[in-house]
C-alpha positions in Angstrom: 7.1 25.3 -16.0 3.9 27.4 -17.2 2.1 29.9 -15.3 -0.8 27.0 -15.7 0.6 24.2 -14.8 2.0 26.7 -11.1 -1.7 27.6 -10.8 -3.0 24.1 -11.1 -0.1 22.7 -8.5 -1.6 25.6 -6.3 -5.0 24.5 -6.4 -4.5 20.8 -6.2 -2.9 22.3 -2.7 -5.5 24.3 -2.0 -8.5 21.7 -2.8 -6.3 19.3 0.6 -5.6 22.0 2.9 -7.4 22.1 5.7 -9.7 25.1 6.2 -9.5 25.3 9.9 -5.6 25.5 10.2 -4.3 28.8 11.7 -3.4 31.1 9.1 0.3 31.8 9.6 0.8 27.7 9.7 -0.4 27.5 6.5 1.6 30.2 5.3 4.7 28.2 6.6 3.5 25.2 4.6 2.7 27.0 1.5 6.3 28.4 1.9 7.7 25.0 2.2 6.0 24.1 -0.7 7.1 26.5 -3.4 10.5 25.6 -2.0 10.1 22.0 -2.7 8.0 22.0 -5.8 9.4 25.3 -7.8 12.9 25.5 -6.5 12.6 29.1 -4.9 13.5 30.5 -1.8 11.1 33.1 0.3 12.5 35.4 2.2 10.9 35.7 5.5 9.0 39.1 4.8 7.6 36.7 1.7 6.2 34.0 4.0 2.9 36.5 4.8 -0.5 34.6 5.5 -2.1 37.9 3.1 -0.2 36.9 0.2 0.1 32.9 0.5 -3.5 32.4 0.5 -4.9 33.0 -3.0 -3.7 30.9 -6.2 -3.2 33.9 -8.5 -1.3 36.1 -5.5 1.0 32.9 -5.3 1.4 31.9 -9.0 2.7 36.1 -9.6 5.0 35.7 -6.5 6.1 32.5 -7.9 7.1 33.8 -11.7 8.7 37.1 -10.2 10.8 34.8 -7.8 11.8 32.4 -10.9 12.2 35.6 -13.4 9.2 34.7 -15.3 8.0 38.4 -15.6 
């Protein structure tokens, strides 16, 4: 799977969440999300609300975990 085709996954995400949710929550589901969709594990120093909020923080976190360089 492409760096594209992560970033568009992400932002078909993004579009549903809901904007009011506390942050750390959502950092949770985004966590559980990678898991499920990409086959990667976070750590729990990985599942941060600063990095699991923008598409192109979470697409490079995604290809480093999956050895994408």
């Amino acid at each position: 799977m492409n760096r594209e085709v992560v970033e568009q996954v992400l932002r078909d995400y993004y579009a549903l969440r809901r904007p009011d949710t506390d942050p750390e929550l959502e950092a949770v589901r985004v966590a559980i999300l990678l898991e499920d969709v990409f086959k990667i594990r976070l750590s729990d120093a990985e599942i941060d609300a600063a990095v699991l909020t923008e598409v192109s923080s979470v697409a490079g976190l995604v290809a480093r975990l999956r050895g994408d360089s």
